[in-house]
Each structure stands twice: as C-alpha cells, then as structure tokens.
C-alpha positions as CSV (number, residue, x, y, z in Angstrom):
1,X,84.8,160.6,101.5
2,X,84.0,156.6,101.1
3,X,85.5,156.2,104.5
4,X,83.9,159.1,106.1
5,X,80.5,157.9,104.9
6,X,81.1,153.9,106.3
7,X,82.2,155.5,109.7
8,X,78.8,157.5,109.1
9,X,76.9,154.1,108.8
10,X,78.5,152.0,111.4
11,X,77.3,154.7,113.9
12,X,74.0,155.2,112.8
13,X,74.0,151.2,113.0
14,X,75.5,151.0,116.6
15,X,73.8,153.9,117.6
16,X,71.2,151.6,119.4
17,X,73.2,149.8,121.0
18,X,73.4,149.1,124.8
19,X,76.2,151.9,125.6
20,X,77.7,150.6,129.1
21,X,77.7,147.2,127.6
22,X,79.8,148.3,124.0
23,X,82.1,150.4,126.2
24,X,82.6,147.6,128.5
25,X,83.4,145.3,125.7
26,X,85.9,147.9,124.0
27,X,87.7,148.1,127.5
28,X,88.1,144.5,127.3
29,X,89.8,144.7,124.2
30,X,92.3,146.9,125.8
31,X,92.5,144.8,128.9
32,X,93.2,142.0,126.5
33,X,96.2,143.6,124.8
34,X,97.8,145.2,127.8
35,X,97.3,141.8,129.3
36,X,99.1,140.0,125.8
37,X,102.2,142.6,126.6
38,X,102.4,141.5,130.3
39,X,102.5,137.4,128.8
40,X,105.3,138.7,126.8
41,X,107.5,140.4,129.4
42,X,106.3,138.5,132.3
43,X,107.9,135.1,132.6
44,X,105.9,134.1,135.7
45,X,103.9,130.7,135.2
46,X,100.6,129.0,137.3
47,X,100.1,125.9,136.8
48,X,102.4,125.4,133.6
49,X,101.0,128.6,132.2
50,X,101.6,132.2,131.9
51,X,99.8,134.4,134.4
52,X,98.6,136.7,132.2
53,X,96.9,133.6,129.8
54,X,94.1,133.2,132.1
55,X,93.0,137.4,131.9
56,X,93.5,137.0,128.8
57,X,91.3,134.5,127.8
58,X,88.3,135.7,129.7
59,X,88.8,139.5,128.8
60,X,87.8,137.9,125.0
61,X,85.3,135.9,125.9
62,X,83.5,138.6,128.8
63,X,84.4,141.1,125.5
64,X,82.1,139.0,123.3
65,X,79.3,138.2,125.6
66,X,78.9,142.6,126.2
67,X,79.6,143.2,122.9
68,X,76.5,140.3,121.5
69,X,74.0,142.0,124.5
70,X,74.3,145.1,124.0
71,X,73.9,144.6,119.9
72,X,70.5,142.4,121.0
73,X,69.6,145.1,123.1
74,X,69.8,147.8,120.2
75,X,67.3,145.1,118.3
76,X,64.3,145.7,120.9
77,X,61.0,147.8,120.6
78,X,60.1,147.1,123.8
79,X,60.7,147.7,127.4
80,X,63.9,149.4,126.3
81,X,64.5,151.2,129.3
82,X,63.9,147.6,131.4
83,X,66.5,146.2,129.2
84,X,69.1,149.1,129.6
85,X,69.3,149.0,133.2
86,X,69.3,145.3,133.2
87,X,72.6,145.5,130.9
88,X,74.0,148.2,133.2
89,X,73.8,145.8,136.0
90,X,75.2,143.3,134.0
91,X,78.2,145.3,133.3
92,X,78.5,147.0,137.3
93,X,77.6,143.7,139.1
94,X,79.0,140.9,136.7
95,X,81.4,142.0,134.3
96,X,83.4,144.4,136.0
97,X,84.1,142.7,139.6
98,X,84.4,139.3,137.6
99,X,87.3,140.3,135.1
100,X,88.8,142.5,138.1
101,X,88.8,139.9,140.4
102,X,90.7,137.2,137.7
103,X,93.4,140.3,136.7
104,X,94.0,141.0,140.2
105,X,95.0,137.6,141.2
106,X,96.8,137.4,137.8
107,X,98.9,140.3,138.9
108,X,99.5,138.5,142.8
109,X,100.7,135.4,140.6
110,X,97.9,133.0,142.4
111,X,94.7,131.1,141.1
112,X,92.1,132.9,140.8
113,X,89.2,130.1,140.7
114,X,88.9,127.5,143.6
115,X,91.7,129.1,146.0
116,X,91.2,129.2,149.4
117,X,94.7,129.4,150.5
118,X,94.2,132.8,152.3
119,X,91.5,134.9,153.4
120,X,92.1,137.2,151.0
121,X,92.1,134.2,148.3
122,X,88.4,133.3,149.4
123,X,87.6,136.5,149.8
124,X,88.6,137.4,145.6
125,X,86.6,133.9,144.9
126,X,83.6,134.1,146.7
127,X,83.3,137.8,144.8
128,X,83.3,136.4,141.8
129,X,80.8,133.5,142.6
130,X,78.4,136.2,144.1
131,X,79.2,138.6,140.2
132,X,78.7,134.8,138.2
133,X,75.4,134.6,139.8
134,X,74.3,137.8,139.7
135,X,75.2,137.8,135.5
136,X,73.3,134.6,135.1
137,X,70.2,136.2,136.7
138,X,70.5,138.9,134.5
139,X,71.3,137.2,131.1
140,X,67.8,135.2,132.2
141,X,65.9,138.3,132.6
142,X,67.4,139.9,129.2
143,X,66.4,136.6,127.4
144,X,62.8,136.7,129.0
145,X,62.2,140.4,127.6
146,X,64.7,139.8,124.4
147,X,62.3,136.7,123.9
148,X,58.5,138.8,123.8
149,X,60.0,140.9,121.1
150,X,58.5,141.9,118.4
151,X,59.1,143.2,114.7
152,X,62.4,141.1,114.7
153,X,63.2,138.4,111.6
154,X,61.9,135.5,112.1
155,X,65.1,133.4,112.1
156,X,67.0,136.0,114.5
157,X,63.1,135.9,116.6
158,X,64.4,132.2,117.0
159,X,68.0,132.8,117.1
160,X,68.6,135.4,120.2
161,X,66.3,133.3,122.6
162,X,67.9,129.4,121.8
163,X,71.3,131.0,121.7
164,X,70.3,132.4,125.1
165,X,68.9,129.6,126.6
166,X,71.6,127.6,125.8
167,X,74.2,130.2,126.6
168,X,72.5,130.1,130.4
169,X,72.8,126.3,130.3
170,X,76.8,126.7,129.5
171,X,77.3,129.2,132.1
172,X,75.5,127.0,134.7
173,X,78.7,124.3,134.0
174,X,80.5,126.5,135.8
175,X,78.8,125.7,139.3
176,X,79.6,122.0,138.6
177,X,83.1,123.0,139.1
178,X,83.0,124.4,142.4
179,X,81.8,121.2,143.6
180,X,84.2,119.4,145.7
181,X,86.1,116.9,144.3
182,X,85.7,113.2,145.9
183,X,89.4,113.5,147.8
184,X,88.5,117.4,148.5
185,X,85.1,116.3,150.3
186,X,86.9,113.3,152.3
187,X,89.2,116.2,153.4
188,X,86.3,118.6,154.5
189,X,84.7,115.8,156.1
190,X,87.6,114.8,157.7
191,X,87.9,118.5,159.4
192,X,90.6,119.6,157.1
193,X,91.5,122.9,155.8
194,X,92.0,123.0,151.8
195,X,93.7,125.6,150.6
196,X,91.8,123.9,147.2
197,X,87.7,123.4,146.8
198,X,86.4,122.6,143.5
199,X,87.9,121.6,139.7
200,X,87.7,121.8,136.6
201,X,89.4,118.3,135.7
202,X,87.5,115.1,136.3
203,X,89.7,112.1,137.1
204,X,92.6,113.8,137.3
205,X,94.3,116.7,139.7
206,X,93.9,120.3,137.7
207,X,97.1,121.3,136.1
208,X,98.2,118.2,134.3
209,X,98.6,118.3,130.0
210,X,96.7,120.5,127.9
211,X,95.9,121.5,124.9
212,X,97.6,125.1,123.5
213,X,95.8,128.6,124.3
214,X,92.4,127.0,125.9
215,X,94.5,125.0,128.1
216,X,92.2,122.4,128.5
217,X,93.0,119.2,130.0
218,X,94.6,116.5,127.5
219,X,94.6,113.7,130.1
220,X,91.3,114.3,131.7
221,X,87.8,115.3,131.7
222,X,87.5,118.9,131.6
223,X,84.4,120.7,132.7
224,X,85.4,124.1,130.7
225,X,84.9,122.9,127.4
226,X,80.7,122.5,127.6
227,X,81.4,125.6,129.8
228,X,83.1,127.4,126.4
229,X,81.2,126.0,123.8
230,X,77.6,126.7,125.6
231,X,78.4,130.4,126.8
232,X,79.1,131.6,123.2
233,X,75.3,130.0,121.9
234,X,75.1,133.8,122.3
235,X,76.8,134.3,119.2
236,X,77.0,131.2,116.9
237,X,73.7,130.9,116.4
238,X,72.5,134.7,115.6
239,X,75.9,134.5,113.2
240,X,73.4,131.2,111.6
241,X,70.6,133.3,111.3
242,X,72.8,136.2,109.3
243,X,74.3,133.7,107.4
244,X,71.1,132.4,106.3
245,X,69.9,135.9,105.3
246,X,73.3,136.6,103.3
247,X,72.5,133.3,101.2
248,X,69.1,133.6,100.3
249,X,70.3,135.5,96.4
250,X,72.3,132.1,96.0
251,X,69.6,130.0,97.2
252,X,66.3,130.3,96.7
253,X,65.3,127.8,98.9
254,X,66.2,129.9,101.4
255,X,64.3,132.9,100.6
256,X,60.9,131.3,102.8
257,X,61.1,133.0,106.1
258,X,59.6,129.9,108.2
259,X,62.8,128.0,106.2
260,X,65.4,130.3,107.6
261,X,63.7,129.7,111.4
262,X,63.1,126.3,110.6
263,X,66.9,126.0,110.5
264,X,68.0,127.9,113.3
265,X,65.7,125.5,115.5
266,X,67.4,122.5,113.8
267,X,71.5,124.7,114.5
268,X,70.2,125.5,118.4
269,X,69.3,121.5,118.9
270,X,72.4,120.5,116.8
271,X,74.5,122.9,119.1
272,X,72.7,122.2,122.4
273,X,73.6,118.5,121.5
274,X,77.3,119.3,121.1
275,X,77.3,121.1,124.3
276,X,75.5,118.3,126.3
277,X,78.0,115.8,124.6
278,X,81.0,117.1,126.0
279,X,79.8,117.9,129.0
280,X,78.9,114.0,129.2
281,X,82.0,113.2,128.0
282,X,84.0,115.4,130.3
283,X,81.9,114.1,133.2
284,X,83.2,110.7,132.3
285,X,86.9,111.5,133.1
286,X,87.7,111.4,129.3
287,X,90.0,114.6,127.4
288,X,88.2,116.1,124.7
289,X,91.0,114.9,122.4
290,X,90.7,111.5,123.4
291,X,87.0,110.3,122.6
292,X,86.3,106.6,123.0
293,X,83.7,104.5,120.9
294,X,80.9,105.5,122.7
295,X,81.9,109.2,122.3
296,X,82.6,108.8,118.4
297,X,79.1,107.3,117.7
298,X,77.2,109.9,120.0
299,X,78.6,112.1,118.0
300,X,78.1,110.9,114.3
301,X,74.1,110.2,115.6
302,X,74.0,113.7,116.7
303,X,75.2,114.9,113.2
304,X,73.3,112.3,111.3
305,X,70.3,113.7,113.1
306,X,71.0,117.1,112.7
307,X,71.5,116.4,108.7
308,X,68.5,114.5,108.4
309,X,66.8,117.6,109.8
310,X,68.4,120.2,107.7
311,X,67.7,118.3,104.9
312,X,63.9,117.3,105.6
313,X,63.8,121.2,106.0
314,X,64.9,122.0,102.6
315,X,63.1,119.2,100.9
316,X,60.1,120.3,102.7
317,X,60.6,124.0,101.5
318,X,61.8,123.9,97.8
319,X,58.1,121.1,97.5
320,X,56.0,123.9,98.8
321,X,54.2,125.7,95.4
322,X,55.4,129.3,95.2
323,X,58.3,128.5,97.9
324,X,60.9,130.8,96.0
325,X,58.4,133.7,96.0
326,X,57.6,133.0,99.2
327,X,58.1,136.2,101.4
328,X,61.1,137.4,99.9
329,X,63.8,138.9,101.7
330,X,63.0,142.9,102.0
331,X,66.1,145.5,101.5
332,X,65.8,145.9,105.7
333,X,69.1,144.9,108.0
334,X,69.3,142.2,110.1
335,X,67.0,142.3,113.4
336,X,64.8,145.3,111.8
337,X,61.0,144.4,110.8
338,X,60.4,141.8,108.2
C-alpha cells in the first residue's frame, strides 16, 4: 500500500512535467544500456576507445539536460504552452538527430565529430552542427521565459536562470572546437583536402592519453572539459538551491529566503569561475591533470573568493534582528509559491 501510494505521489509530482522532453530522457536511458551491452560484446576501438563509449557518454548527458528541462518546465505559470512547444523542438530538432547522428557513426565504427573523410561523414557532421545550434537557440529562449517566472522560490528564481546562462556559455565551447586547428588551416589554405577539421585537443593531435570514462586528454589541453562542466550548470546549481531548502531545520541561518538566493548567486559565480578556468587552462595547451602554478593559484583565489562570499553571506544573515524568523520555510515543494 506504502508503495502504491509513493508511485501515487511521484506522478502527481511529474505530472507537470514537459512530456516529450521526460520521454526523451527515459529513451536515453535505454539507449544508454543497450549501448553499455554493445561496449561489452563489441571489441571494436576509435581512437584507443570503444565505439560504443562515445553514445554512451552523450546518451547520459543529452538524458540529463531533457530530464532537468522538462522538470523546469513543469515549474512555470506562464506561457506554458510557449514553453511546451519550445521543448518539443528541443527534443525533434536537437536531441533526437544529435544522439542519432553520434550512434549511427558509432555503429559505422568512424568519428562522429570533425570527420570529413567522406560525403556521407560531412554529411552526419554538418547535421549535428545545424541540431547543436538549433538546441542552443532553444535552451536561450526557454531560459528567457523560465527567467520572467513567477511564484517560484526565491533561491530556485535565481537558480534555473544562472544555471542556464551558464549552461549556454558551456555549450558555446563546443564551437571552439570546430575551429581549425593551426596545421588543419595551413592545409585548407594550402588547397588541401582534410579528411579532419576541428579538435578538441589543444597542443596536441586528438587521440593521445586520457583520463578513464571521460576520455579526456592527459597530455593536452582539452576543450570538452569547460564544455562538460558548463553544460550541466543546468543541474548543479538548482540541486544548491534544494540543498539549501533541505538544511534550513539544521540551520537556521538559512531559514532567510534572500540568504538561500544570496548563495546560489555566490555557487553560479563560484561555478561560472570553474568553468572559465578550465577553459583557460585548456586553451593554454595544459591537461586538466596537470595544472601549473599559475593554474593552482587561479584556482585557490577563485575558492578564497567564493568562501569569503559565502561567509560574508552568513555573517550578514545570522546579524540581521529576527533573521531565524525571518520568512520561514512554508510546508510547499521545491519550485511551488513561497
């Protein structure tokens, strides 16, 4: 009966939510696992890794991005209807052709990103350029409309914008990538036909020494990890606001509602920061495993900053007279009126 009452709830608590999007992230799921069988009975490798890593990895992370819009979705009270069919675009014009496209090459045993090696190569690659632009246009427009909403809590008011914006920013890394490399350019302006046109490595030719699962480069700058740790702003930072929430009964400084926002503003600039610094740090040729000095103290200033600001926050908050009876926390879920 307990368990037929929680399934009760979870629907009634997802019944808002963005349908095409949810169903497009629970076929991801399944693209995922049939893609985890094919790493385990497929021996084929690209580029020193299994052919079905690569499907993989993106069926999660496209999973995670539907799954977090069409959740943010179910929070709005206004232009509803706007929002659904911008989701439903999302799914038809980005999602779908985007994790298609990666699978079917996958499947051919070829790269999927920067190959130019056959017509039908470019052909698969200029889709999912046209899909990549066409999502980032449309995660813009949801953040817009997400971003005039109303009747949300505070903190999450905060959180699904910044976690936005800086999700765009991530996804924009990606077009760095498609850049010609120095050699590749001196090729094209030489008259030469490169099966090859863009990176993700900088100093070194893709494919070298990387780290296990992400793959990413252990010798080299390497573009995807600002690319990964921007894209999923989407979902750390409403996660900060919910955690927030969750801890207000053990700390009472927490219970102001301007606090909670307060620091979500302080985790999107702390996170923005992280994005920007490896981004900088990949640009310079240097593995994100390998951070020189300069690195290092870019890094400790960021956190120092970001402390200092956390802290000023809840000095601020537990001075202010009456702070721990300050608009309490109301018996309401997440995202609902405050």
């Amino acid at each position: 009966m307990g368990a037929l009452l929680q399934h009760r709830d979870f629907r009634k608590a997802t019944s808002a939510w963005h349908g095409p999007l949810s169903y497009c992230a629970a076929a991801m799921a399944v693209l995922a696992v049939g893609c985890a069988i094919g790493l385990a009975v497929d021996g084929r490798t690209l580029m020193g890794q299994g052919v079905w890593l690569k499907p993989i990895k993106f069926a999660i992370s496209l999973g995670l991005y539907a799954l977090t819009l069409a959740w943010m979705i179910g929070q709005a009270h206004r232009w509803r209807r706007t929002l659904w069919w911008l989701g439903t675009v999302t799914v038809a014009g980005f999602l779908l052709p985007e994790i298609t496209a990666i699978t079917f090459q996958a499947a051919r045993g070829v790269r999927s990103h920067f190959n130019f090696s056959t017509g039908l190569d470019e052909t698969v690659f200029m889709i999912m350029g046209g899909a990549a632009y066409l999502g980032w246009l449309m995660t813009f427009a949801m953040g817009i409309l997400l971003m005039a909403q109303r009747h949300l809590d505070r903190a999450m008011a905060w959180a699904i914008p910044l976690g936005l914006a800086i999700s765009l920013a991530g996804m924009s890394v990606g077009y760095l990538m498609t850049a010609p490399t120095p050699g590749q350019a001196a090729g094209l302006a030489r008259g030469l036909s490169l099966t090859t046109i863009g990176a993700h490595s900088v100093g070194a030719p893709d494919g070298g020494a990387g780290m296990p699962v992400t793959g990413w480069e252990t010798g080299a700058g390497d573009l995807r990890v600002a690319h990964f740790v921007g894209l999923h702003a989407l979902q750390v930072l409403p996660l900060v606001a919910i955690g927030l929430r969750l801890l207000v009964r053990r700390f009472r400084v927490l219970a102001g509602a301007g606090t909670r926002a307060a620091l979500v503003v302080v985790a999107a600039f702390g996170y923005a920061g992280l994005t920007g610094l490896v981004l900088w740090q990949a640009q310079r040729g240097q593995a994100l495993v390998h951070p020189d000095a300069l690195t290092l103290g870019a890094a400790a200033a960021l956190a120092g900053l970001v402390a200092a600001c956390t802290a000023a926050v809840l000095t601020v908050s537990a001075r202010r007279p009456g702070a721990s009876a300050e608009r309490r926390v109301p018996a309401t879920p997440v995202g609902t009126a405050a």
